[in-house]
DOPA-220604 format. One record per residue (C-alpha): residue number from 1; residue in three letters; z, y, x. Coordinates in pm, whole numbers, plus 50000, padded with zeros to 5 digits. Layout:
rec num NUM&residu ALA&up Z&north Y&east X
...
//
This chain:
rec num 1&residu UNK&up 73660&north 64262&east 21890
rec num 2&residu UNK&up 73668&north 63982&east 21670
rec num 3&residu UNK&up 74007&north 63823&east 21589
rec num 4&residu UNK&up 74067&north 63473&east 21683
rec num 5&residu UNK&up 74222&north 63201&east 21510
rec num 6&residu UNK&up 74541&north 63316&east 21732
rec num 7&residu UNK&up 74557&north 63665&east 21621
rec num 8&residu UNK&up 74598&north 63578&east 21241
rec num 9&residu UNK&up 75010&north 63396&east 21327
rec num 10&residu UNK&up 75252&north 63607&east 21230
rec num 11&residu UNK&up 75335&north 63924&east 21405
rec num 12&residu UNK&up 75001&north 63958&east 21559
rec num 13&residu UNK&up 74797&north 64045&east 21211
rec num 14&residu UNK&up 74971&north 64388&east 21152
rec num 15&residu UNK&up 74795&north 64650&east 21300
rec num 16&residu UNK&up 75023&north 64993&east 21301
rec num 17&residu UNK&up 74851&north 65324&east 21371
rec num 18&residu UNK&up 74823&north 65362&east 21730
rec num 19&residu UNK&up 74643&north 65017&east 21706
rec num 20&residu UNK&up 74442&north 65108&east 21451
rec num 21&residu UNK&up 74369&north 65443&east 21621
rec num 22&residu UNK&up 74286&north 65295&east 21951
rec num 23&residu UNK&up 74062&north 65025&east 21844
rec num 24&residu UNK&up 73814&north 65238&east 21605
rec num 25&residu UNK&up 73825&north 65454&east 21960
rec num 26&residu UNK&up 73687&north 65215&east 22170
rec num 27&residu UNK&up 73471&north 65049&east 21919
rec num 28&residu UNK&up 73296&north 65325&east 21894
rec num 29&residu UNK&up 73285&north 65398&east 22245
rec num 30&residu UNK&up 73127&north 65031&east 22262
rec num 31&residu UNK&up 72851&north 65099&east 22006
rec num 32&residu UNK&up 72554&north 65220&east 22285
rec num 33&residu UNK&up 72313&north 64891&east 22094
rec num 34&residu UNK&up 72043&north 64989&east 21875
rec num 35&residu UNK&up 72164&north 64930&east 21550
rec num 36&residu UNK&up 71984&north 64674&east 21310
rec num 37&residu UNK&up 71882&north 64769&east 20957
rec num 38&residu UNK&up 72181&north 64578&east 20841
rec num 39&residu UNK&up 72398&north 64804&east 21049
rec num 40&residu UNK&up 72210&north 65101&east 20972
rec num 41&residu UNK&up 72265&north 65067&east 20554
rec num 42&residu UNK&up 72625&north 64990&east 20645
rec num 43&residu UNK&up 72674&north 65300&east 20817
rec num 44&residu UNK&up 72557&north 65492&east 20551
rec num 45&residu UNK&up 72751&north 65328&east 20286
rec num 46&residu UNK&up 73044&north 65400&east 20457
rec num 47&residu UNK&up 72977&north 65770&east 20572
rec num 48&residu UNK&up 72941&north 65779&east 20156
rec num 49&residu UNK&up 73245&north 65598&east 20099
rec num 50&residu UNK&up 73491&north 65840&east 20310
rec num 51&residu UNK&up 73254&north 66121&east 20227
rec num 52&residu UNK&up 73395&north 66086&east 19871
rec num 53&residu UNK&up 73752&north 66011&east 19948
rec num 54&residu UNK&up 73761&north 66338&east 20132
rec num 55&residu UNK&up 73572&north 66525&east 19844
rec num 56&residu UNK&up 73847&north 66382&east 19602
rec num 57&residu UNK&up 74166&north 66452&east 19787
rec num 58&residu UNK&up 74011&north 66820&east 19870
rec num 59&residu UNK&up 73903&north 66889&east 19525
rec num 60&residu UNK&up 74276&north 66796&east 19366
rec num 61&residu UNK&up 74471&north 66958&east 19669
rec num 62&residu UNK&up 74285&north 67319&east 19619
rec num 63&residu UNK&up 74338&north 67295&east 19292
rec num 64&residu UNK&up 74673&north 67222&east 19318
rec num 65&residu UNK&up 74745&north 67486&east 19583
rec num 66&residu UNK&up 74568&north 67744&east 19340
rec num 67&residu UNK&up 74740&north 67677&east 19050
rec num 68&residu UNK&up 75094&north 67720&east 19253
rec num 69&residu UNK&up 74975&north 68002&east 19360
rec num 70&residu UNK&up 74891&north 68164&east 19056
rec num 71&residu UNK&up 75213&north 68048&east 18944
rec num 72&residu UNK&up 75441&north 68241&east 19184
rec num 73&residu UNK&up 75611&north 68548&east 19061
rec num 74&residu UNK&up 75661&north 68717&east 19390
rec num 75&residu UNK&up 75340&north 68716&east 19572
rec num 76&residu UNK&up 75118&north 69030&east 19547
rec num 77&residu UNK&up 74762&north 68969&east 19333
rec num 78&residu UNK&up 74585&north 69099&east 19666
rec num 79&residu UNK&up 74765&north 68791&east 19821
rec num 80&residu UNK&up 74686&north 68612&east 19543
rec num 81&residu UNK&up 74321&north 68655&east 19529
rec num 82&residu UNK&up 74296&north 68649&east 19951
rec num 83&residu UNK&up 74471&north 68292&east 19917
rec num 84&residu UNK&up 74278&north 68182&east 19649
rec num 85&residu UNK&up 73976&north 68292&east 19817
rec num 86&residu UNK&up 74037&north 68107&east 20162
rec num 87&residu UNK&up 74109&north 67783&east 19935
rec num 88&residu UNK&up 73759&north 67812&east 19773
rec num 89&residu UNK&up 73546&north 67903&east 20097
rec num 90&residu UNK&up 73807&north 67580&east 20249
rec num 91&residu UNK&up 73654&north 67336&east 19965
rec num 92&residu UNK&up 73287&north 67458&east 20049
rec num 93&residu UNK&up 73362&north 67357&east 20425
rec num 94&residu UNK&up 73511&north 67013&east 20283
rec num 95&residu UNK&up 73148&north 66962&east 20110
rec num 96&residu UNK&up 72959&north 67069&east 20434
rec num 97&residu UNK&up 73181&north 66865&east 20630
rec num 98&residu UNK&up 73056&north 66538&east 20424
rec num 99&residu UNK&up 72683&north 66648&east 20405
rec num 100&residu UNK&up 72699&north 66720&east 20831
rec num 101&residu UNK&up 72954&north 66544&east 20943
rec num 102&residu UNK&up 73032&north 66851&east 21172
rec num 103&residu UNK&up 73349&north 66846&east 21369
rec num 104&residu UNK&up 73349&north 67228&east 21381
rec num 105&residu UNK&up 73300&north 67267&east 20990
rec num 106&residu UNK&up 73620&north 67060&east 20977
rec num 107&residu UNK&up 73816&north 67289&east 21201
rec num 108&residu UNK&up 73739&north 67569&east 21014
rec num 109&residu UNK&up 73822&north 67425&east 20676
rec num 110&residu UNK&up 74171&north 67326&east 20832
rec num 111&residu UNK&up 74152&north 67706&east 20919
rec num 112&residu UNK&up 74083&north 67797&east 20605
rec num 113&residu UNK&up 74361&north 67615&east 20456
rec num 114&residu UNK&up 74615&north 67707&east 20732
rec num 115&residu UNK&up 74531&north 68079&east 20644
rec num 116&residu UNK&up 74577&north 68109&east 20282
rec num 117&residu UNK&up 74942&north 67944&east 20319
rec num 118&residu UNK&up 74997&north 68158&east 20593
rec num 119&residu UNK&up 74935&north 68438&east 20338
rec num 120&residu UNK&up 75172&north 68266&east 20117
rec num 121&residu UNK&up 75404&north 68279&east 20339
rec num 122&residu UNK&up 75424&north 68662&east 20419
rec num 123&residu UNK&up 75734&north 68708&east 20177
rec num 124&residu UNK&up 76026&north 68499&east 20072
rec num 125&residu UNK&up 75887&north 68131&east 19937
rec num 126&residu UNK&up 75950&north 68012&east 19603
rec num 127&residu UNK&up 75943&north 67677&east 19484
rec num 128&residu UNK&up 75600&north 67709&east 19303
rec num 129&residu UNK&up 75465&north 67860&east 19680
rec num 130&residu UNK&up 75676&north 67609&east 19850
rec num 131&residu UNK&up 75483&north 67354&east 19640
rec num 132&residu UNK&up 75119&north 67472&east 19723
rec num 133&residu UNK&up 75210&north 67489&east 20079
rec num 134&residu UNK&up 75308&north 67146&east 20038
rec num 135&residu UNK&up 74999&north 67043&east 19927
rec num 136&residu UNK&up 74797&north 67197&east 20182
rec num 137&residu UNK&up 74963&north 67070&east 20483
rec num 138&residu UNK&up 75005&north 66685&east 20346
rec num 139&residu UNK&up 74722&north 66688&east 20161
rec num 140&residu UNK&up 74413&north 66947&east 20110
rec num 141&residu UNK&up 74374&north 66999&east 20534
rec num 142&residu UNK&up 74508&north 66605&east 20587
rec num 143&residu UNK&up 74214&north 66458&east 20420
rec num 144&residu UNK&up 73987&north 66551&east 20660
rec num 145&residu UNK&up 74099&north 66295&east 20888
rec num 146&residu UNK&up 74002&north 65995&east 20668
rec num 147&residu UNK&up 73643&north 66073&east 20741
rec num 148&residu UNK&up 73665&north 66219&east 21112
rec num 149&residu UNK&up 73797&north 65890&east 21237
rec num 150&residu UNK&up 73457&north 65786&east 21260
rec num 151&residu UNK&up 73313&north 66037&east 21452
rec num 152&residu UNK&up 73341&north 65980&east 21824
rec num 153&residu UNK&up 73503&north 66284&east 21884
rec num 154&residu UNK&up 73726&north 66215&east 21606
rec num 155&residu UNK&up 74053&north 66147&east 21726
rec num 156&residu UNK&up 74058&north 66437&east 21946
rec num 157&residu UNK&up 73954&north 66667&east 21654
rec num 158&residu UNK&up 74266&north 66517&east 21395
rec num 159&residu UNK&up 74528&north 66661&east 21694
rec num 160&residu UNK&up 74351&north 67009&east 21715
rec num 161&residu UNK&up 74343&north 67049&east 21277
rec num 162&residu UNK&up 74676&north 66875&east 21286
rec num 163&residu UNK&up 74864&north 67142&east 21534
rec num 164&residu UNK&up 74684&north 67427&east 21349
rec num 165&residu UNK&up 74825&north 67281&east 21020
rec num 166&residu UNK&up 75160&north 67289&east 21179
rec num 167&residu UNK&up 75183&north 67600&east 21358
rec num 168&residu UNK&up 75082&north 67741&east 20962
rec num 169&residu UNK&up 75393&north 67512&east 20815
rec num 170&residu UNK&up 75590&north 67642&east 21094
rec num 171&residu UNK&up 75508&north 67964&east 21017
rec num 172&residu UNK&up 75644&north 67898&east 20641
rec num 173&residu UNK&up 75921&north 67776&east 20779
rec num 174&residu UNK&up 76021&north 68043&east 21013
rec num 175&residu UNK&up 75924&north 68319&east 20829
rec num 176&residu UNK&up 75925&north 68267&east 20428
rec num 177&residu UNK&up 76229&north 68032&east 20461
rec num 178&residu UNK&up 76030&north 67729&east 20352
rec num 179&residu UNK&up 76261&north 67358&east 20369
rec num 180&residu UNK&up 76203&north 67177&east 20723
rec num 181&residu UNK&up 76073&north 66900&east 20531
rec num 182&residu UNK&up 75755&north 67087&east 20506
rec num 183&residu UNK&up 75712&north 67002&east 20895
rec num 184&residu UNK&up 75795&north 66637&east 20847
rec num 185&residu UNK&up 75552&north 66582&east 20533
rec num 186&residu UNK&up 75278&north 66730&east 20682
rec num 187&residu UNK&up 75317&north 66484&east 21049
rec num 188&residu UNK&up 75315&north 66225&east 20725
rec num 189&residu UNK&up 75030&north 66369&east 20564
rec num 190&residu UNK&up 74780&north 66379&east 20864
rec num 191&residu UNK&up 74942&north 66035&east 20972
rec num 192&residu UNK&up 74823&north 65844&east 20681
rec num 193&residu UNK&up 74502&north 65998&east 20611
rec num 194&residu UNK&up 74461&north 65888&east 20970
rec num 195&residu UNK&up 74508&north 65567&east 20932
rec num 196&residu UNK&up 74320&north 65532&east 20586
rec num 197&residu UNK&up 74003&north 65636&east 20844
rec num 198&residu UNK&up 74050&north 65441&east 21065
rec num 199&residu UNK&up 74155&north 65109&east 20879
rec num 200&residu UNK&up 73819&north 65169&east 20679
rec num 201&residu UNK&up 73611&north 65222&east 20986
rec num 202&residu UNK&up 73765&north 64914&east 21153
rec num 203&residu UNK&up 73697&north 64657&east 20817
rec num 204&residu UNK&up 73324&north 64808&east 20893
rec num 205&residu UNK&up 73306&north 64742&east 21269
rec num 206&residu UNK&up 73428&north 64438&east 21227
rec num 207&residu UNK&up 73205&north 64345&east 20924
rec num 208&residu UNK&up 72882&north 64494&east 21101
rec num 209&residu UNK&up 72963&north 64271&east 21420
rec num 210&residu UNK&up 73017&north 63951&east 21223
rec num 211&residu UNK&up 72712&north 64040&east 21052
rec num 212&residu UNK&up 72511&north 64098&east 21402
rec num 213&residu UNK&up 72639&north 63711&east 21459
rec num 214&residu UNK&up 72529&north 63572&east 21159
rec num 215&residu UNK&up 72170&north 63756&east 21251
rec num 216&residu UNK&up 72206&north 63636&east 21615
rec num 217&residu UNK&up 72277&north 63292&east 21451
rec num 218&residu UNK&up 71965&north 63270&east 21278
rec num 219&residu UNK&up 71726&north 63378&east 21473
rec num 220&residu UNK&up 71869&north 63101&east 21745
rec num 221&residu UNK&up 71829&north 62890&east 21478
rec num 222&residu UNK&up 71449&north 62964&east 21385
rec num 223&residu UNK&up 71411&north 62978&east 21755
rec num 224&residu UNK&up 71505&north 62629&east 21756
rec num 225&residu UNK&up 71321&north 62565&east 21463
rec num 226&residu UNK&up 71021&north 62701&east 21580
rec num 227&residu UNK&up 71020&north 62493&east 21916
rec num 228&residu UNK&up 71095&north 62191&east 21716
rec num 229&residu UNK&up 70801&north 62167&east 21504
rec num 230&residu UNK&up 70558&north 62373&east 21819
rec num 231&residu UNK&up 70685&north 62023&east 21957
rec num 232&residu UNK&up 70628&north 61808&east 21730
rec num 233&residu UNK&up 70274&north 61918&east 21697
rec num 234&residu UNK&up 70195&north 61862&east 22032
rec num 235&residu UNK&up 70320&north 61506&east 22011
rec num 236&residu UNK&up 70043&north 61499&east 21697
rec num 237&residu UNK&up 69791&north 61618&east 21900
rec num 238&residu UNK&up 69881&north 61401&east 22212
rec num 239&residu UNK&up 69869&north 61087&east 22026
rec num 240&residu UNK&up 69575&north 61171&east 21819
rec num 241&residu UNK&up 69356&north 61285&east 22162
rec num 242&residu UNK&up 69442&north 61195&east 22473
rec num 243&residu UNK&up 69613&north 60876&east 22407
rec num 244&residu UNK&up 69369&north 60739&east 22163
rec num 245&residu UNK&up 69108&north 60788&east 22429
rec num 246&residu UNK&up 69321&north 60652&east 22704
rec num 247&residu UNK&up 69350&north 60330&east 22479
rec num 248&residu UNK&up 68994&north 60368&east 22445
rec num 249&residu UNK&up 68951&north 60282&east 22827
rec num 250&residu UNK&up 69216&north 60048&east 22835
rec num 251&residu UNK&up 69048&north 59851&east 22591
rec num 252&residu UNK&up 68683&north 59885&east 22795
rec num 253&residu UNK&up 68550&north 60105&east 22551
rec num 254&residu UNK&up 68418&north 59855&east 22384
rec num 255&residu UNK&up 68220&north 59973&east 22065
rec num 256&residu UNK&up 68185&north 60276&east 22135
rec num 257&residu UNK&up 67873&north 60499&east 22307
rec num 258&residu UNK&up 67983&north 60605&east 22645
rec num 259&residu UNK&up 67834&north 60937&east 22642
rec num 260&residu UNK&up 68102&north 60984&east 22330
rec num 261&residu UNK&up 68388&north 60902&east 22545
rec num 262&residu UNK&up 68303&north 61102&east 22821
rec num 263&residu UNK&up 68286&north 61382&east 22599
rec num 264&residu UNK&up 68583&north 61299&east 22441
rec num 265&residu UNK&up 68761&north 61255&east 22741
rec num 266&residu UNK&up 68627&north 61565&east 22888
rec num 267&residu UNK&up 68763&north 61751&east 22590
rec num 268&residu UNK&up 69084&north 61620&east 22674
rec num 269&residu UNK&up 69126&north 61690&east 22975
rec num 270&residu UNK&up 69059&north 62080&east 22920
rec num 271&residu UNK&up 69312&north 62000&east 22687
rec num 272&residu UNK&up 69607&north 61883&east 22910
rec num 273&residu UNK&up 69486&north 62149&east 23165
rec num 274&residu UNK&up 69553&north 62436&east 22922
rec num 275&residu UNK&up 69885&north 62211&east 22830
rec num 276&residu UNK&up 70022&north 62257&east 23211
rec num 277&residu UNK&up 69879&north 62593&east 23251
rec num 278&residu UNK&up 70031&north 62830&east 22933
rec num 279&residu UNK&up 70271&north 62572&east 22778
rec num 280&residu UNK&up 70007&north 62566&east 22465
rec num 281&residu UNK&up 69811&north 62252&east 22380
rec num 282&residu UNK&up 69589&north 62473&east 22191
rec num 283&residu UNK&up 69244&north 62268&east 22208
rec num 284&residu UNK&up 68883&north 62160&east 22034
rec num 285&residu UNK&up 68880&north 61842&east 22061
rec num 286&residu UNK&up 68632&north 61793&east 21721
rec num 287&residu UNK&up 68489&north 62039&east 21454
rec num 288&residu UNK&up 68681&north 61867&east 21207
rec num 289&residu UNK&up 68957&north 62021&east 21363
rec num 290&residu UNK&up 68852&north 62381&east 21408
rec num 291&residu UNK&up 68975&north 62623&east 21176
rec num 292&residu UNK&up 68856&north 62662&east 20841
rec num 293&residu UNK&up 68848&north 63000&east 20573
rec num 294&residu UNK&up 69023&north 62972&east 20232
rec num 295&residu UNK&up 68761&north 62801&east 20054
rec num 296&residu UNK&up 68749&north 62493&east 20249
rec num 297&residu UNK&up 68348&north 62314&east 20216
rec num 298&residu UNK&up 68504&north 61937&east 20269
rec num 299&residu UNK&up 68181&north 61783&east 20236
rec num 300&residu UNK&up 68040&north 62024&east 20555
rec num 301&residu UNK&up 68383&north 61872&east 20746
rec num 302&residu UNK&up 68349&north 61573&east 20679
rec num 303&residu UNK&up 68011&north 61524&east 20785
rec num 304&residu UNK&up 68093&north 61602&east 21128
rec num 305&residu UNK&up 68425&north 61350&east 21125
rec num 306&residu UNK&up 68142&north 61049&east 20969
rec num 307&residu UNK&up 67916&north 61199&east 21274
rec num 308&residu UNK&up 68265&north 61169&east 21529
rec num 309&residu UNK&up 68349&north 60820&east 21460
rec num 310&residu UNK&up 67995&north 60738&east 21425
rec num 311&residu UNK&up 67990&north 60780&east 21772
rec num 312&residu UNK&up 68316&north 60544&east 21751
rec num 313&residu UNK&up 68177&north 60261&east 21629
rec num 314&residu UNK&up 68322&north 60336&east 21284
rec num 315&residu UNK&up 68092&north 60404&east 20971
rec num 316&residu UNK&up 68245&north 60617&east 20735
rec num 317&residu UNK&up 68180&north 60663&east 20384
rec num 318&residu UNK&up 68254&north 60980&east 20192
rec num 319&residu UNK&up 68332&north 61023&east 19790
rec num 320&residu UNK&up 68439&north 61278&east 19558
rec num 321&residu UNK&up 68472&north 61691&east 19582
rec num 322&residu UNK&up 68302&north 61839&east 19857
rec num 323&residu UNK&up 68406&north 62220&east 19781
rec num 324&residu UNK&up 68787&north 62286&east 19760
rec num 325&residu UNK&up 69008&north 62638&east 19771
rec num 326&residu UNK&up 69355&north 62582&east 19923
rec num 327&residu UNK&up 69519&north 62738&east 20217
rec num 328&residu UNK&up 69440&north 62671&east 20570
rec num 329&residu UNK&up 69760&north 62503&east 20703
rec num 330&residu UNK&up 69708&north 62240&east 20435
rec num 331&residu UNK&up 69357&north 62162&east 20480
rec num 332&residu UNK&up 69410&north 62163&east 20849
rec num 333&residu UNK&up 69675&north 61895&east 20750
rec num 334&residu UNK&up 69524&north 61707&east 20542
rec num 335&residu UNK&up 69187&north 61647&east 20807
rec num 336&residu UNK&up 69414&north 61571&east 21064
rec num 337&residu UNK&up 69588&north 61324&east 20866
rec num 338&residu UNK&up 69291&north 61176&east 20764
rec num 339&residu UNK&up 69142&north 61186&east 21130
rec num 340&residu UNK&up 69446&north 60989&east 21221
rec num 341&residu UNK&up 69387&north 60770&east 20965
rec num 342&residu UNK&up 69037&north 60659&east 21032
rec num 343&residu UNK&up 69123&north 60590&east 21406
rec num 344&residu UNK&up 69383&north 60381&east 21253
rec num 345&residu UNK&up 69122&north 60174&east 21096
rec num 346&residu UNK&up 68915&north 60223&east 21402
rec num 347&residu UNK&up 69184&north 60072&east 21613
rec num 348&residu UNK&up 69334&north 59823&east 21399
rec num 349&residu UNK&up 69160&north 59661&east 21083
rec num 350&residu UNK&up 68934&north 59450&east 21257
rec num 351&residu UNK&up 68635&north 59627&east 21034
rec num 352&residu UNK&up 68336&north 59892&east 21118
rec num 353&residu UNK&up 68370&north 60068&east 20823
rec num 354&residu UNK&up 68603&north 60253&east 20566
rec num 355&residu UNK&up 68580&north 60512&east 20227
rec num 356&residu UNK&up 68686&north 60862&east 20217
rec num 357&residu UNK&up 68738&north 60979&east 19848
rec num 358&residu UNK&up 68873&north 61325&east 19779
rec num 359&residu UNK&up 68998&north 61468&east 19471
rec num 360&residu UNK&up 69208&north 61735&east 19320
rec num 361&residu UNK&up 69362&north 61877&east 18988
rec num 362&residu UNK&up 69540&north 62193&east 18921
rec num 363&residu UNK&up 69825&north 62146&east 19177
rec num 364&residu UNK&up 69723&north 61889&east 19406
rec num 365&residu UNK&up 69473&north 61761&east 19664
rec num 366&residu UNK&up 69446&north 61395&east 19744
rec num 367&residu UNK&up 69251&north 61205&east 20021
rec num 368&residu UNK&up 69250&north 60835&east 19978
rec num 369&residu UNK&up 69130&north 60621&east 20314
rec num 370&residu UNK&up 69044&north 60294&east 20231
rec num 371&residu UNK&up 68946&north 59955&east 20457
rec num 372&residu UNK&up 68894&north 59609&east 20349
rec num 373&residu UNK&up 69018&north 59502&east 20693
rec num 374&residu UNK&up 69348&north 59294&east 20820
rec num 375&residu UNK&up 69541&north 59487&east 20647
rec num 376&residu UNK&up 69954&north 59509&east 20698
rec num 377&residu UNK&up 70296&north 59402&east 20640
rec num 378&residu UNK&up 70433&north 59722&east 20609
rec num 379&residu UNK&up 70792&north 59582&east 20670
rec num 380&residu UNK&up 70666&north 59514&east 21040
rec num 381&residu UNK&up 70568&north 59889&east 21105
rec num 382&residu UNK&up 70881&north 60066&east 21309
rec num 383&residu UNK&up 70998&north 60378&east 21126
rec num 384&residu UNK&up 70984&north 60605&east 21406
rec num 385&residu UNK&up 70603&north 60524&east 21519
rec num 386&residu UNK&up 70450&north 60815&east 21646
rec num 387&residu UNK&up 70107&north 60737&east 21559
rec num 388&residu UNK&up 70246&north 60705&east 21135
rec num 389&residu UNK&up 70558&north 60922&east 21152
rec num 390&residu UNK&up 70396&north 61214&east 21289
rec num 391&residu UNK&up 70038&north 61225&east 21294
rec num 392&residu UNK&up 70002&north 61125&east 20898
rec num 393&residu UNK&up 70371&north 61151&east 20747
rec num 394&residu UNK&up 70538&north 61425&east 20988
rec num 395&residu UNK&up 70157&north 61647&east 20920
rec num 396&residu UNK&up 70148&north 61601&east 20545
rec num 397&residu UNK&up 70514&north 61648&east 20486
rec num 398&residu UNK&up 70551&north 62009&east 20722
rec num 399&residu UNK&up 70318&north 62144&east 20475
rec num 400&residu UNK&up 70494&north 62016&east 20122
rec num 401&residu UNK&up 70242&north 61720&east 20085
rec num 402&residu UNK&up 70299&north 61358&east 20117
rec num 403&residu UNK&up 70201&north 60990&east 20196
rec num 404&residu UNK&up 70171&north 60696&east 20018
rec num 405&residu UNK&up 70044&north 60341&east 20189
rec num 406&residu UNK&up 69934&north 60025&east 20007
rec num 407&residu UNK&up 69839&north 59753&east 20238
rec num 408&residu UNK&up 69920&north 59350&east 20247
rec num 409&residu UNK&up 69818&north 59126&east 20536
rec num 410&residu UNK&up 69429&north 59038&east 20464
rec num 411&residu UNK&up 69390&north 59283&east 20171
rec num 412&residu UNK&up 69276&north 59540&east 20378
rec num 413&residu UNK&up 69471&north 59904&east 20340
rec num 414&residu UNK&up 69447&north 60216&east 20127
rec num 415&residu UNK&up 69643&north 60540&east 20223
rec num 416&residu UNK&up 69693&north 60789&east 19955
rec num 417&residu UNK&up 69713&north 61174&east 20090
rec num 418&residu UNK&up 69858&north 61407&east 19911
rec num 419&residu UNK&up 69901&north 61836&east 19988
rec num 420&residu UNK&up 69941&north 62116&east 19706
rec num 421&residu UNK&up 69697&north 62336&east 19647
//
């Protein structure tokens, strides 16, 4: 669970051990969601992380308990070496432990441990014993909890290796007169390495669920984005089909062969009726529109756009390159910006006929529309028209090009095009 805003005041931030304890529990209870690959290399980062705090704490507490060992005076060398022997086999089990993560390897390193003070224990305790004993139970056998805590069984297996570890220190106690304090450091012992688990386990719930959010919150948000623009290219397409043939009719049709606007308008109307049917105004409404391979043959395209508006009443004239290499999306741009342009001209300069020159240098493309019609006041033309704003600027500029427009009222107009190669 994520913390709120309220659970950072005063008295509510301090998590004790029970908390601590409980929560990892049912986090990991809650975890039944395939985890992301984000999740997945957090995970292992911190199975290594408490992998080598237990390696650590078990490598200096058998030492520790073997060199107090060694030390005593009044423990047999067959006790000796049996003790000794248990600690080794109980560091093996530690390493097994990390490379598994086996809950039964654990409980029989505890074992292990248990055993050789047990042994220790079989005559009167000295303080050099007393000492390894020490070790073991608040130590050595405690350290196993810092990585068990995130096992689901975990909790469950720290009380089982935590009463064996006590009925050994009891044993100590009762029988080689070892301090009661033994009993109270090692409740200590397996107490903090408990909580050392399980405050690192919690930091990496809650960092791998804040980290699911911030994936949930982009994808939503290149959902979003995605939509936007799948929008905004239908508007293009609307405007530059059906409602330039609708205007078309309204204006009579005048200049233009009727066998071109019924095709045009039949074109459409598969158009809108694949529109209503699967969301998708996917469409052909010209081969200048169709797409094109990598190395883009302008002067092939652009024969068939002269041969469109042709049929428009609208001679076109075409200059410059006719072989160009950029990718698709921004030759696809680029025609349909200069498509729109053209029926721009058609529509509005009062003139039958307008230039097409295309050129390019190492990082650019450029398609310059020209009319000597009516021309402009630019001033006058609304920011947000669709026809301008999304057809020519909104196309261009979704694919890192952009527009430039130089036009005066009876000076005709000239549109500069710009994409990168």
């Amino acid at each position: 669970m994520i913390p709120t805003d309220d659970s950072r005041s005063p008295g509510k931030h301090d998590v004790g051990i029970g908390d601590s304890v409980a929560l990892v529990t049912a986090e990991a209870a809650a975890q039944t969601e395939p985890a992301t690959p984000t999740a997945d290399r957090l995970r292992r980062q911190q199975g290594l992380l408490l992998g080598r705090l237990v390696i650590i704490a078990v490598s200096a507490g058998t030492v520790a308990m073997a060199a107090a060992f060694l030390a005593s005076t009044h423990l047999s060398f067959i006790a000796v070496l049996a003790a000794l022997v248990l600690i080794s086999f109980a560091l093996a089990a530690a390493v097994l432990f990390v490379r598994f993560d086996s809950i039964p390897i654990a409980v029989t390193m505890t074992v292990l441990i248990a055993a050789a003070s047990v042994i220790a224990s079989t005559t009167p305790i000295g303080s050099n014993r007393e000492l390894g004993i020490t070790v073991g139970a608040t130590v050595t056998a405690p350290s196993i909890a810092i990585s068990l805590m995130a096992s689901r069984r975990g909790v469950a297996a720290i009380f089982g290796c935590m009463t064996i570890s006590l009925v050994a220190v009891g044993f100590a106690v009762i029988v080689g007169g070892a301090s009661l304090f033994l009993v109270m450091a090692c409740t200590i012992g397996w107490a903090t390495a408990t909580l050392v688990g399980a405050q690192i386990v919690l930091a990496v719930n809650k960092t791998e669920i804040r980290l699911a959010e911030v994936d949930a919150a982009y994808d939503a948000e290149h959902a979003a984005s995605v939509i936007a623009t799948r929008k905004r290219q239908e508007a293009r397409l609307l405007h530059d089909t059906v409602l330039a043939t609708l205007s078309l009719v309204a204006h009579g049709g005048r200049g233009v062969d009727p066998d071109s606007l019924r095709r045009q308008a039949d074109v459409d109307s598969r158009m809108l009726k694949n529109l209503r049917l699967t969301g998708v105004a996917e469409h052909d409404p010209t081969p200048f529109l169709k797409p094109v391979p990598d190395e883009f043959e302008l002067g092939v395209t652009f024969e068939s756009v002269r041969h469109r508006f042709a049929g428009l009443g609208l001679s076109v004239n075409w200059h410059g390159e006719g072989k160009l290499v950029a990718p698709k999306e921004r030759i696809d741009a680029l025609v349909g910006a200069v498509g729109e342009c053209l029926e721009n001209v058609r529509r509005h300069s009062g003139v039958d006929q307008a230039d097409v020159t295309v050129s390019s240098d190492d990082g650019t493309i450029r398609a310059m529309v020209t009319d000597q019609g009516s021309g402009f006041d630019q001033s006058n033309v609304k920011a947000g028209k669709l026809g301008f704003a999304e057809s020519i600027v909104g196309r261009l500029e979704s694919v890192g090009g952009r527009v430039r427009v130089f036009s005066s009222p009876g000076a005709g107009t000239t549109i500069m095009l710009e994409v990168p190669r």
